[in-house]
N, C-alpha and C positions, 0 to 999 in steps of 0.2 A: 434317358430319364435320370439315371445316376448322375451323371454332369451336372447336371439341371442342379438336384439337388445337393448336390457338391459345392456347386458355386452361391447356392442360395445361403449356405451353410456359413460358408465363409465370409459373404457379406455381412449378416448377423453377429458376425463374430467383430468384422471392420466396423462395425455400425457402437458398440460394447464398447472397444477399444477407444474409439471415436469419442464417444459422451464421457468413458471416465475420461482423458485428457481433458475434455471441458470443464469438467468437473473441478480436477484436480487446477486447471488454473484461473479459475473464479473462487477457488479457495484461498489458493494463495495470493490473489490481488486483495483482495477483501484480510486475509492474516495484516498483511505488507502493509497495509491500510491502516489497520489498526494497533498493528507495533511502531509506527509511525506518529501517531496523536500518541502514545503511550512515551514515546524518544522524545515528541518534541516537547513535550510539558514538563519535562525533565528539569531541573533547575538548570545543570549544567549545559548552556546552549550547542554545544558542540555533538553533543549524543543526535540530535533531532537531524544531522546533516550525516551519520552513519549511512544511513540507506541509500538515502538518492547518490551517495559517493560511489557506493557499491552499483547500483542499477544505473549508473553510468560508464562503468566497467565495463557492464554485459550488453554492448552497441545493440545487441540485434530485436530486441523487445525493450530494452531500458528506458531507450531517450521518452517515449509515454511513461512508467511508470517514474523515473527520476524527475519526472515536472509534476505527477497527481503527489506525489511524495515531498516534493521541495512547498509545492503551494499548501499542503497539509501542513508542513515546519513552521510558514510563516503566518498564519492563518495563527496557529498555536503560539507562536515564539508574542506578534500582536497583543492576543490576548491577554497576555502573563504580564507583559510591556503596560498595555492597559489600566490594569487590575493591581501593580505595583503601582503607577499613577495616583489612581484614585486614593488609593490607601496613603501615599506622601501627603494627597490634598487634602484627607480627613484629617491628618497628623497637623500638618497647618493649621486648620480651621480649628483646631484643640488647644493650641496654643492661646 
């Protein structure tokens, strides 16, 4: 019956262990995430490609995160692109 309860003991414990990892790395996708829209609206274009350089480094989980991080850059880098646009064409139409 000790065993029993030895072993159940220990699962509970692998089970703890188990969810904080999860935990911890739905944290840190979601941080990764959002230091990413935070690099890439950056004026300086080159800060927004930090990350995905690095999480292409780390082969073994990276190549997913350096592609949700590289499409976040450009998604972001677009926008700025955009939004200087529009602002040239009001300038124009001022003239």
């Amino acid at each position: 019956m000790e065993a029993f309860h030895h072993f159940h003991s220990g699962m509970a414990n692998m089970s703890i262990l188990v969810w904080g990892i999860i935990i911890f790395y739905i944290a840190f996708l979601i941080g990764s995430c959002y230091l990413q829209v935070r690099l890439s609206k950056a004026e300086e274009w080159w800060k927004g490609l930090i990350l995905p350089v690095i999480a292409l480094l780390f082969h073994s989980f990276g190549n997913v995160l350096a592609v949700v991080l590289l499409v976040i850059y450009a998604v972001n880098r677009y926008k700025i692109k955009k939004h200087k646009d529009e602002i040239e064409q009001m300038k124009i139409q001022d003239l």
